[in-house]
MDAnalysis code that builds the backbone (N, CA, C; Angstrom):
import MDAnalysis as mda
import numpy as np

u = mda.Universe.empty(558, n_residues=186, atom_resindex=np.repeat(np.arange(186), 3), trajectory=True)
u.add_TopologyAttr("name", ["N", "CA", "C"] * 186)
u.add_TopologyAttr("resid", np.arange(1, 187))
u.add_TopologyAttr("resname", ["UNK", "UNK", "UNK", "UNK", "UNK", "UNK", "UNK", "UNK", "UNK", "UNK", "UNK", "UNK", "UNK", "UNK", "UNK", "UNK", "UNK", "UNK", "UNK", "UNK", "UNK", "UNK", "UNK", "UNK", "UNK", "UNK", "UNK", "UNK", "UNK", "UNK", "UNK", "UNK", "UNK", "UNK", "UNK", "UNK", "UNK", "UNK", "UNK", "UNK", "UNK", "UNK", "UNK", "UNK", "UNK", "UNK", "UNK", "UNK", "UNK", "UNK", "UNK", "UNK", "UNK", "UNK", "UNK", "UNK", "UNK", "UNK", "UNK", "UNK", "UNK", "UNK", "UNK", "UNK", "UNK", "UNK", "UNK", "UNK", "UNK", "UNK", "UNK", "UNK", "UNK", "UNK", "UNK", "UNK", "UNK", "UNK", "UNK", "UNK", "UNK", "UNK", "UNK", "UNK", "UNK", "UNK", "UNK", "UNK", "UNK", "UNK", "UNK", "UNK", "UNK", "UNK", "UNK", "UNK", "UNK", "UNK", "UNK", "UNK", "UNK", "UNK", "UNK", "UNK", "UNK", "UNK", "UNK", "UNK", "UNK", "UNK", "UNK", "UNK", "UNK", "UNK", "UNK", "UNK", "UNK", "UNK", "UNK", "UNK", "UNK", "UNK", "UNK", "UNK", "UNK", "UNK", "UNK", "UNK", "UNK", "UNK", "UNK", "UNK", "UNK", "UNK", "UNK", "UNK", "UNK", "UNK", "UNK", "UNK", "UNK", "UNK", "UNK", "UNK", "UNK", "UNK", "UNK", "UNK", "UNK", "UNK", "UNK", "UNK", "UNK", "UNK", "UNK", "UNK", "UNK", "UNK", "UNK", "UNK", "UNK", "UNK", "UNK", "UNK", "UNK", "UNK", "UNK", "UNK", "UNK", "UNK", "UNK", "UNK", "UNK", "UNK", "UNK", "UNK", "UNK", "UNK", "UNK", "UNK", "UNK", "UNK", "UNK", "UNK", "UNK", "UNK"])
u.atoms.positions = np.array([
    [3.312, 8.662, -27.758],
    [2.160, 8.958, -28.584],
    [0.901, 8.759, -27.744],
    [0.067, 9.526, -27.528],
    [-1.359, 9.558, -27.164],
    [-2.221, 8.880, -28.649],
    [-2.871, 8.528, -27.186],
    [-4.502, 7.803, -27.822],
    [-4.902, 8.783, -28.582],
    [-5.071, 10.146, -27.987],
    [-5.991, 11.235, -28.277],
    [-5.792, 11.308, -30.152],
    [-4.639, 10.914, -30.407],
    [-4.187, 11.592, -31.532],
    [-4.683, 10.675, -33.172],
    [-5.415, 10.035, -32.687],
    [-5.776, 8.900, -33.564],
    [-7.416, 9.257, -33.586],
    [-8.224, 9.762, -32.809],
    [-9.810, 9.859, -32.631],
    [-10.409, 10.612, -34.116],
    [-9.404, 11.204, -34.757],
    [-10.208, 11.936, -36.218],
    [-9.743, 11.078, -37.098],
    [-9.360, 9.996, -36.864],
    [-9.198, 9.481, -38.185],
    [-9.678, 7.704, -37.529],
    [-10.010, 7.242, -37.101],
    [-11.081, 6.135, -36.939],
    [-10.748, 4.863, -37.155],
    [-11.556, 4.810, -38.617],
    [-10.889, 3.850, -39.427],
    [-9.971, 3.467, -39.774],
    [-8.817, 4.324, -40.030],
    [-7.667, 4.441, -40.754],
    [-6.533, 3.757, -39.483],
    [-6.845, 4.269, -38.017],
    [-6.260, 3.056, -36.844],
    [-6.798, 1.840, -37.281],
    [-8.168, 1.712, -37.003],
    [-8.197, 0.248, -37.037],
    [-8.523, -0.455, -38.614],
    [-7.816, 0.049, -39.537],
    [-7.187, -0.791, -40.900],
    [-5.437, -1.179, -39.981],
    [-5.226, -0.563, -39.227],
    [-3.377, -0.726, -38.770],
    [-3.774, -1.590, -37.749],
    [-4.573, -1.507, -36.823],
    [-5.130, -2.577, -35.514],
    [-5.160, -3.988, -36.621],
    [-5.834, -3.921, -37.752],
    [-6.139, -5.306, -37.847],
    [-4.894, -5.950, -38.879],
    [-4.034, -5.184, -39.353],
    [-3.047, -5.488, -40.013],
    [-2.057, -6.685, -38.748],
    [-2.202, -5.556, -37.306],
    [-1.363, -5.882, -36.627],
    [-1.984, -7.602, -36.046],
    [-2.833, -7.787, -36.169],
    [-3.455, -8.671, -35.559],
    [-3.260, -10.089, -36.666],
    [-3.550, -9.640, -37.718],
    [-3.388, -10.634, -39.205],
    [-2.199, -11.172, -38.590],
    [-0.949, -10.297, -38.703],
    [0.276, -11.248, -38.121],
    [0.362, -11.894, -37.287],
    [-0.551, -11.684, -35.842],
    [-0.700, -12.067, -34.440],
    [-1.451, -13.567, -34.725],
    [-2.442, -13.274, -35.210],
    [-2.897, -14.629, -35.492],
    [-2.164, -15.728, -36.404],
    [-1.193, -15.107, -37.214],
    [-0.795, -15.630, -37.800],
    [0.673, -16.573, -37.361],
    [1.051, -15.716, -36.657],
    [1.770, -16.348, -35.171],
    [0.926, -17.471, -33.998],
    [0.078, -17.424, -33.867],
    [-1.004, -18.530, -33.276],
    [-0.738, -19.554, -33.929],
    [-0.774, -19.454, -35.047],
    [-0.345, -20.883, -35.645],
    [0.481, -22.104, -35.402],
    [1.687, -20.721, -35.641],
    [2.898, -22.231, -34.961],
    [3.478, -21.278, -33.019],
    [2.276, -21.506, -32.694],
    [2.274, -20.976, -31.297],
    [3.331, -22.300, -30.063],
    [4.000, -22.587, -29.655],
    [4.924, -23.624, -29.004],
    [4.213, -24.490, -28.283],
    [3.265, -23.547, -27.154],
    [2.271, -24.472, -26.498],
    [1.018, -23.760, -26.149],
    [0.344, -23.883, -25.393],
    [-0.485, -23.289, -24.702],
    [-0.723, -22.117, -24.048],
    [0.575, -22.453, -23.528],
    [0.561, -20.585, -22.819],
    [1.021, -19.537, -24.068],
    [1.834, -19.947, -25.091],
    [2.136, -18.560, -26.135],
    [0.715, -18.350, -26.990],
    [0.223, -19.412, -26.695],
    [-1.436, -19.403, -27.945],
    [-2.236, -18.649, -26.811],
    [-2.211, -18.754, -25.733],
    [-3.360, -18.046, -24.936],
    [-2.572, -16.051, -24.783],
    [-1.321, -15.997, -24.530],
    [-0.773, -14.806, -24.678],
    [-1.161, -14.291, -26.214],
    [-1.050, -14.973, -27.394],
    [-1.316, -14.260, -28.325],
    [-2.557, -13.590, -28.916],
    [-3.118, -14.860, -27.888],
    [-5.247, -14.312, -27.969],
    [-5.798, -13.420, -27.151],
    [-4.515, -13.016, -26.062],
    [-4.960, -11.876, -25.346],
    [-4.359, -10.757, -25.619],
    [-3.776, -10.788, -26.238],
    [-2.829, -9.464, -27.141],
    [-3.904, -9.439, -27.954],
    [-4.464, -9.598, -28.827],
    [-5.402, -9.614, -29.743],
    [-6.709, -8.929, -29.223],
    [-6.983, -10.125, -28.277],
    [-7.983, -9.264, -28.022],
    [-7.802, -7.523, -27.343],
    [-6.781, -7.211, -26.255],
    [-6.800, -6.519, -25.855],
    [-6.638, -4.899, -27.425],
    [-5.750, -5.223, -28.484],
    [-5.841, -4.514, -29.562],
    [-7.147, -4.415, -29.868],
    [-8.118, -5.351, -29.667],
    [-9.590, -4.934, -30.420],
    [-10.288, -4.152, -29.283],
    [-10.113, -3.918, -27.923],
    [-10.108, -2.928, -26.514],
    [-9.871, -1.895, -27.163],
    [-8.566, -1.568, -27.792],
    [-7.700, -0.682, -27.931],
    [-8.627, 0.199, -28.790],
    [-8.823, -0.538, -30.042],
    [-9.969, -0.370, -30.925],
    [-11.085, 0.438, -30.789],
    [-11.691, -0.600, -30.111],
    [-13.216, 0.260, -29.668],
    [-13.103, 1.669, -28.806],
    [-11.771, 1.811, -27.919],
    [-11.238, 2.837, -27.102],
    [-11.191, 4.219, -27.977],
    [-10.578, 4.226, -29.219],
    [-10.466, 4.700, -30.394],
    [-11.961, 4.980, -31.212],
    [-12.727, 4.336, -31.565],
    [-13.593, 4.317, -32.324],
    [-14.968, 4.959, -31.079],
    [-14.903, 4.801, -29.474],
    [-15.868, 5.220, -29.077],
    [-15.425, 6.556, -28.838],
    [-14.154, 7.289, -28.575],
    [-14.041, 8.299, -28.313],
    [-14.494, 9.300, -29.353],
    [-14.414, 8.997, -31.144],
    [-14.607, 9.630, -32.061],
    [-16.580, 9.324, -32.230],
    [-16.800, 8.481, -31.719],
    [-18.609, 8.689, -31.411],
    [-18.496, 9.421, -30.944],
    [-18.085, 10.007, -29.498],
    [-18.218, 10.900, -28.807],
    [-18.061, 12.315, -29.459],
    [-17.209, 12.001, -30.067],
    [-16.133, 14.051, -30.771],
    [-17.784, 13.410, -31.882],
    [-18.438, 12.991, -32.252],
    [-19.402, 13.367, -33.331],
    [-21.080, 13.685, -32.947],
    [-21.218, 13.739, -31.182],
    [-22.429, 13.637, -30.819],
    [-22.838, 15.631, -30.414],
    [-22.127, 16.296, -31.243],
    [-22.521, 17.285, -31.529],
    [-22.378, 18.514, -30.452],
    [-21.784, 18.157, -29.212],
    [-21.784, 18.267, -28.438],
    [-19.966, 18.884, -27.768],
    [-20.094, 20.044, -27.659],
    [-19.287, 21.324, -27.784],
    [-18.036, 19.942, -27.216],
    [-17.007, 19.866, -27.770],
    [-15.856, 19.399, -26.965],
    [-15.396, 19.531, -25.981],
    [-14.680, 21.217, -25.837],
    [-14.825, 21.618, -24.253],
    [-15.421, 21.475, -23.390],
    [-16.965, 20.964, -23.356],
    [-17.748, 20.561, -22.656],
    [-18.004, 19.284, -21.835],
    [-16.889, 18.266, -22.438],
    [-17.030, 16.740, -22.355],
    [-15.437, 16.817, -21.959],
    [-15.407, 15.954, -20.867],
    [-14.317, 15.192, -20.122],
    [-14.714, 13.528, -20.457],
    [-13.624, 12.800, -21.008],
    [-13.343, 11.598, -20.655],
    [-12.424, 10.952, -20.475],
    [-12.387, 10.972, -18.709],
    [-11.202, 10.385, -18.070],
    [-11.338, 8.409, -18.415],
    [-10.040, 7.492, -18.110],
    [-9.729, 6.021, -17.791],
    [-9.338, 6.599, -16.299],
    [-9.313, 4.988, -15.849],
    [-8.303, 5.180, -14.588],
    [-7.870, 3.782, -14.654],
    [-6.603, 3.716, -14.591],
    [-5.954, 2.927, -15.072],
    [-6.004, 1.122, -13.615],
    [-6.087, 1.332, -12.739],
    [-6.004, 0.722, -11.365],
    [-6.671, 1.063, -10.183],
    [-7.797, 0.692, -9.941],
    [-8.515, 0.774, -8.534],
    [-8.086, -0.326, -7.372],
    [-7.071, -0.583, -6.501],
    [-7.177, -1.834, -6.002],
    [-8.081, -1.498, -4.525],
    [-8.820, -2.945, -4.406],
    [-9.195, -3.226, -3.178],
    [-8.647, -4.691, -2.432],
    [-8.515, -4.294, -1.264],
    [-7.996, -5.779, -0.604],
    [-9.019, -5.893, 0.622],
    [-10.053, -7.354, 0.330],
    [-10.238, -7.358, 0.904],
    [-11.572, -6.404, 0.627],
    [-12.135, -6.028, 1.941],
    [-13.429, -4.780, 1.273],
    [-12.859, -3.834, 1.130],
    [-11.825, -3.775, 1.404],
    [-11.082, -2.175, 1.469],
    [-10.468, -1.455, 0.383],
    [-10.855, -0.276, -0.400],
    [-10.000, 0.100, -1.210],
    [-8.850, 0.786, -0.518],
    [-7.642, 0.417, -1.199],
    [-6.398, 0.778, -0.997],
    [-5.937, 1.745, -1.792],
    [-5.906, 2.008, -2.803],
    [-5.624, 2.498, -3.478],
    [-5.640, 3.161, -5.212],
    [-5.454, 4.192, -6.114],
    [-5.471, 4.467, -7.191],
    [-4.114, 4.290, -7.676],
    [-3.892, 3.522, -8.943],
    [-2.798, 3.879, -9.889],
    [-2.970, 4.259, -11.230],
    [-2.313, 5.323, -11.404],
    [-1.747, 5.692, -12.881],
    [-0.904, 4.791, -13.462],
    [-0.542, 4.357, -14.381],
    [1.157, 3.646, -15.046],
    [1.044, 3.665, -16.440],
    [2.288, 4.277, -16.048],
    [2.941, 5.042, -17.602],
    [4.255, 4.221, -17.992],
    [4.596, 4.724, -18.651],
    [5.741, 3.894, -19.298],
    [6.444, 4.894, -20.246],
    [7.944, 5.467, -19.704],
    [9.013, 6.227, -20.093],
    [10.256, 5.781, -20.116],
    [10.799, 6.744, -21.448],
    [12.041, 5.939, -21.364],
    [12.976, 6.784, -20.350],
    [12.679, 7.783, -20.424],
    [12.980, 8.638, -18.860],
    [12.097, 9.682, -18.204],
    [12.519, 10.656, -17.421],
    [11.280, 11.047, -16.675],
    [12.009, 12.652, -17.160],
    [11.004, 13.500, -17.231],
    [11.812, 15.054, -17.353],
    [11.717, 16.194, -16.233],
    [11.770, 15.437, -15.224],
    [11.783, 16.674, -14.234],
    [10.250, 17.249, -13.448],
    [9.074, 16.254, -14.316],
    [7.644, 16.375, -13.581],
    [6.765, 15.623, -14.767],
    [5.508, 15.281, -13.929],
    [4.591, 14.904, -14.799],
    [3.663, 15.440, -15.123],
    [3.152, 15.362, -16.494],
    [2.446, 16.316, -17.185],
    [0.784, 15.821, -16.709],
    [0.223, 15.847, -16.469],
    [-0.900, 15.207, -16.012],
    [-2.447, 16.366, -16.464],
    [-2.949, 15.843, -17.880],
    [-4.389, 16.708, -17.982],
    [-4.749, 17.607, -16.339],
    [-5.429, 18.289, -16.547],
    [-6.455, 19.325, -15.268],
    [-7.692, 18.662, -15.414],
    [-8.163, 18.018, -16.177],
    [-9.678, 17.281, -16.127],
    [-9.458, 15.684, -15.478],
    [-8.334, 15.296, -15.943],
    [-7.973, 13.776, -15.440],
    [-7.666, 14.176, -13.588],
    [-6.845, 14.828, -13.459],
    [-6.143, 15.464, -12.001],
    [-7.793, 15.604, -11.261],
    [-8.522, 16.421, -11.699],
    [-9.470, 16.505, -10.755],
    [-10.231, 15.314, -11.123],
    [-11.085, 14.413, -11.553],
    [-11.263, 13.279, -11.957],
    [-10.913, 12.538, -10.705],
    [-9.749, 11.817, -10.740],
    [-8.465, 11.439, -9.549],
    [-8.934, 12.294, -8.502],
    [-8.427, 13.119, -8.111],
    [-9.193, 13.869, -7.063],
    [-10.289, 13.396, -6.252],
    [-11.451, 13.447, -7.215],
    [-13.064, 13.436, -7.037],
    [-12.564, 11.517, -6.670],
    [-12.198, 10.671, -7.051],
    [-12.269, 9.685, -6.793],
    [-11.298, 8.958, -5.496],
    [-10.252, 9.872, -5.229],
    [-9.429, 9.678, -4.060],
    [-10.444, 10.024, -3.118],
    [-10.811, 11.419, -2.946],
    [-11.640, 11.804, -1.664],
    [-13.091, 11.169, -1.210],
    [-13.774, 10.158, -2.380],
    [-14.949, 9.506, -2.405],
    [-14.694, 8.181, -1.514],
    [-13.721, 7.916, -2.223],
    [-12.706, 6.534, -1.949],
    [-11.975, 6.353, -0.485],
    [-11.674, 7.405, -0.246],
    [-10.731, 8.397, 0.601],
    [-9.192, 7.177, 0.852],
    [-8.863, 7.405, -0.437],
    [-7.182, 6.277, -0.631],
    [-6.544, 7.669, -1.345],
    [-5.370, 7.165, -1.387],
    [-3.902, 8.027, -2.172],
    [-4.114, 7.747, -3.396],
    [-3.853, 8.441, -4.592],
    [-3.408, 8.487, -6.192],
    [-2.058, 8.265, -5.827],
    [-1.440, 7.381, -6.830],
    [0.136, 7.132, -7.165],
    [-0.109, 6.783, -8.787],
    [1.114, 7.641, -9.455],
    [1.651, 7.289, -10.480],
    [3.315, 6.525, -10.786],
    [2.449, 5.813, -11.237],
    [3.690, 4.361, -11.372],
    [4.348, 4.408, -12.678],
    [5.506, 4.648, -12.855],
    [6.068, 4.722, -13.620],
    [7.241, 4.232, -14.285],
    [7.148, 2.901, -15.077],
    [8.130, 2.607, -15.345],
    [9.178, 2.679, -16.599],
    [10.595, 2.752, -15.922],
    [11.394, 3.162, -16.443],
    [12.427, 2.410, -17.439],
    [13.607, 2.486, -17.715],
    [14.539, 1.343, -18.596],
    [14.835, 0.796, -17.507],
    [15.343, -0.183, -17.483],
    [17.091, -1.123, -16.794],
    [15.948, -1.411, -15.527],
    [14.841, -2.125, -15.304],
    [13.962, -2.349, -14.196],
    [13.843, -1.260, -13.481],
    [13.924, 0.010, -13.423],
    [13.231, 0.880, -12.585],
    [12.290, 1.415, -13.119],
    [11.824, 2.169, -11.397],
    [10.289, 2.554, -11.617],
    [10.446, 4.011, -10.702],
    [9.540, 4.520, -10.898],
    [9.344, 5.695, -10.138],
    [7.902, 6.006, -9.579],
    [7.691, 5.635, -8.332],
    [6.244, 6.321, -7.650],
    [6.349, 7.356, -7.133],
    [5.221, 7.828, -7.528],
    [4.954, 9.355, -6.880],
    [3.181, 9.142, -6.312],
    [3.284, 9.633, -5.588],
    [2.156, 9.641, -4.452],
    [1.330, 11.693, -5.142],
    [0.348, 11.023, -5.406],
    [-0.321, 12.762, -5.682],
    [-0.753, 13.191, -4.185],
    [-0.596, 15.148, -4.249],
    [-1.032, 15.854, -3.099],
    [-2.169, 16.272, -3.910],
    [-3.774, 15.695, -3.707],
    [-4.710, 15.996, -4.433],
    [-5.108, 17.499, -3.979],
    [-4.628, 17.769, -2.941],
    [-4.958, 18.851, -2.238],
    [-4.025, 20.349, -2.416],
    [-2.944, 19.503, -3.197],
    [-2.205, 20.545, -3.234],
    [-2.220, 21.545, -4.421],
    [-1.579, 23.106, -4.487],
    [-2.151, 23.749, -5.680],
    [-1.000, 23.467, -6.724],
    [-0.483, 23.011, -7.120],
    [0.709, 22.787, -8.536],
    [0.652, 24.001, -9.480],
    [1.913, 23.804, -10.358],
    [1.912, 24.630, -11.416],
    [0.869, 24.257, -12.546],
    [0.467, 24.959, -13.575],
    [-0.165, 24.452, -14.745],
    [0.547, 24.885, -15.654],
    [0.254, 24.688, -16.928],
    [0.634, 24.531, -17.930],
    [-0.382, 24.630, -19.076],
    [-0.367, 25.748, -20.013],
    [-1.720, 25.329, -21.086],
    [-1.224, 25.405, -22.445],
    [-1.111, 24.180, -22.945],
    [-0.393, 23.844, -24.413],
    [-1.477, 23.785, -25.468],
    [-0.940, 24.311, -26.510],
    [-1.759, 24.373, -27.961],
    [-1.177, 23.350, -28.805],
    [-1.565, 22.190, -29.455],
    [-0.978, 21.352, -29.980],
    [-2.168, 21.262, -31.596],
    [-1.198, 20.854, -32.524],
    [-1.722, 20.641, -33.315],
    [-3.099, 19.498, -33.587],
    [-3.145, 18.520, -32.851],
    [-4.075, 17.321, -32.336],
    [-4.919, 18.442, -30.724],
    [-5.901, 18.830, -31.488],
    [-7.044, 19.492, -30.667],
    [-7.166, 18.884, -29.240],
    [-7.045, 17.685, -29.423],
    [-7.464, 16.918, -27.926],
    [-6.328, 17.032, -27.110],
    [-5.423, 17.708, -27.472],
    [-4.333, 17.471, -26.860],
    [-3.828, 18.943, -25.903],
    [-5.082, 19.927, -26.431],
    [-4.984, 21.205, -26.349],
    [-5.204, 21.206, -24.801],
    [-5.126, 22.476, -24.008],
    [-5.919, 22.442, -22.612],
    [-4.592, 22.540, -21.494],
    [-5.023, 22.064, -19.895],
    [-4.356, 22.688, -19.406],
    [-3.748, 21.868, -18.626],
    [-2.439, 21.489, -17.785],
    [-1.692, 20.550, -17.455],
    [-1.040, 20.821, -16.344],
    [-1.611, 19.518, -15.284],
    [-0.916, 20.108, -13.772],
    [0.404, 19.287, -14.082],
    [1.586, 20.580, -13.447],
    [2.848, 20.102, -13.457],
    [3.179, 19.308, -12.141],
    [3.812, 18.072, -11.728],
    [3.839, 17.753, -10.486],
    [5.262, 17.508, -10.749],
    [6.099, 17.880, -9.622],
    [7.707, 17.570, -10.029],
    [7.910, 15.639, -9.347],
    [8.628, 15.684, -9.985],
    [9.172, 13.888, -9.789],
    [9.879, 14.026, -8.337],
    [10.470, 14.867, -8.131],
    [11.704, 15.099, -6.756],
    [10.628, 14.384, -5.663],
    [9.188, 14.488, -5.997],
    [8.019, 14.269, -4.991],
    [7.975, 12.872, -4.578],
    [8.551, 12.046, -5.996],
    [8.248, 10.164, -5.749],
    [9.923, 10.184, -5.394],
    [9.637, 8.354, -5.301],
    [10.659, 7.635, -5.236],
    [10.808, 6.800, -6.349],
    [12.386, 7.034, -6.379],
    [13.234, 5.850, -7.775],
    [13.233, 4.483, -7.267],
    [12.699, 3.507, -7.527],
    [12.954, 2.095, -7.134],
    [13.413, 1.403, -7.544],
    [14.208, 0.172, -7.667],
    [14.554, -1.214, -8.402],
    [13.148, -2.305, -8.288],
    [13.029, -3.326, -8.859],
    [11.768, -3.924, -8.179],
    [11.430, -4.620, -7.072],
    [12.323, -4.971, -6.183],
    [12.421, -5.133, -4.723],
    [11.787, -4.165, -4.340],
    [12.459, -2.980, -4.082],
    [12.184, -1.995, -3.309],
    [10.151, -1.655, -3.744],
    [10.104, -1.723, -5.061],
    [8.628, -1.253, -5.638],
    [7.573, -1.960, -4.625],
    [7.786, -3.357, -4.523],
    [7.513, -4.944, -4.126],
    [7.237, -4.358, -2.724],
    [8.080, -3.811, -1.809],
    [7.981, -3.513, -0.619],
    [6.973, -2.231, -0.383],
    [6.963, -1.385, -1.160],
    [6.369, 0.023, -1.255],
    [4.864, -0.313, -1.265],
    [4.647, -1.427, -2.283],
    [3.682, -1.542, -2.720],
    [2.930, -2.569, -1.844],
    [3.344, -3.112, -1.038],
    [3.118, -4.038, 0.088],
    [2.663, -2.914, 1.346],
    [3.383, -1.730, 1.269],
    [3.086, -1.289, 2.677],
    [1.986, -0.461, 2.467],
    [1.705, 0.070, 1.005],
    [0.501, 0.320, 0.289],
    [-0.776, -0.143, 0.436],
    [-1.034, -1.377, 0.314],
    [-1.796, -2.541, 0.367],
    [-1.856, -3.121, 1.380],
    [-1.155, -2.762, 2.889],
    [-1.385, -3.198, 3.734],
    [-2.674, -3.385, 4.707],
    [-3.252, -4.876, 4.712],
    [-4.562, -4.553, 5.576],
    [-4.248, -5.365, 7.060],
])
């Protein structure tokens, strides 16, 4: 399920955000020690993130202002080590992978514009069931297939670079651990 698909109706998420939270706090209570009371206050808070994520995007769809006209990318991971940026990550979370990733054309160039500024690699991190993961390293340069889907959720409409998976690697978390080390190497 996308974020996107919640922005016309507002309120009606966060009456379910705070339902979810009533219980969360309500779990704080008989929290064991310290560390489950501080995990449960950051689950919390991060749902009221979630929230405002939701509630600012539908400011946006109301500032009158042609939709098609407005891109708003996240980026999920900038790391720097050190002064150095190393790198961009995506991370997703599947219960399997289908043969490529669907990746917006406004987010892709986005990524793009910020790899070549940056001048580091995009990787999408992807994890899978049973501890695996799958990285794929983007060719920002390269031309991919697209894709332009009509979906009933408007935001969802538009056009989609296909990147095939055959491109990353399947890992266990050792192997990720090492990848991601030679990644980050300064």
């Amino acid at each position: 399920m996308r974020m996107e698909t919640f922005y016309q109706q507002p309120v009606r998420f966060s009456k379910v955000i705070c339902k979810v939270q009533k219980v969360l706090r309500s779990m704080q209570q008989s929290a064991k020690d310290e560390f489950e009371l501080n995990a449960l206050r950051y689950i919390v808070n991060r749902l009221t993130e979630i929230n405002f994520q939701v509630q600012f995007s539908s400011l946006i769809d109301q500032t009158g202002i042609e939709r098609s006209a407005i891109t708003v990318n996240d980026i999920d991971k900038i790391v720097k080590v050190g002064n150095e940026f190393k790198a961009i990550f995506e991370l997703k979370v599947r219960r399997k992978l289908n043969g490529y990733i669907k990746v917006p054309k406004s987010q892709f160039n986005v990524l793009r514009y910020f790899s070549l500024e940056l001048n580091v690699p995009v990787y999408y991190l992807t994890k899978l069931p049973n501890g695996m993961y799958h990285l794929l390293e983007l060719d920002l340069l390269k031309v991919y297939n697209e894709e332009h889907v009509t979906d009933k959720y408007e935001q969802l409409n538009g056009r989609f670079v296909k990147i095939p998976i055959s491109q990353g690697l399947l890992l266990d978390r050792k192997e990720l651990i090492r990848e991601l080390s030679t990644i980050l190497a300064w």
